[in-house]
C-alpha angles and dihedrals in degrees: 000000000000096000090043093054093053098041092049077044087056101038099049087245131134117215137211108214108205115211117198129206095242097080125117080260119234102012092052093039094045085048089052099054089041091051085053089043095048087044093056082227083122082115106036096051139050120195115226131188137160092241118085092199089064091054087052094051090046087050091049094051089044124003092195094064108103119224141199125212119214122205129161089215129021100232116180124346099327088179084082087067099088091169080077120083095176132353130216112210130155103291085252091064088048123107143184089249091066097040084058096044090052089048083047093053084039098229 
């Protein structure tokens, strides 16, 4: 990730790091977000997964990190998720009132 960061950094580039659930759960997902901290990338990446649980822990490491939910289908008021900066659904799950949360949290 390291490697990945400085290279996106040299190149002008932001990046979406995707975490998946098959970490090994709080410890990856902690060095991640210290490896994005140490790095000074806080502002140029978002980390994305398609567990919720993953963007609440990241939350709960760094709030300022911003994160991206992604679901295959929007089910129930997702806007209660604020783990959630931004979420990623088929185009026929998406609303207006995402699109404007998303412009809000600026991601």
């Amino acid at each position: 990730l390291e490697e990945a960061i400085i290279w996106a950094r040299e190149n002008g580039m932001k990046l979406n790091i995707e975490l998946k659930s098959s970490l090994k759960g709080y410890e990856a997902e902690k060095k991640v977000v210290d490896t994005i901290n140490d790095l000074d990338f806080a502002d140029s990446c978002l980390i994305s997964s398609t567990n919720y649980g993953i963007c609440e822990d990241i939350k709960a490491i760094d709030p300022e990190i911003k994160t991206l939910y992604v679901m295959t289908l929007a089910i129930g008021n997702v806007l209660k998720l604020d783990a959630a900066d931004a979420f990623a659904v088929e185009a026929e799950s998406a609303t207006q009132t995402m699109a404007e949360r998303r412009c809000r949290r600026g991601v």
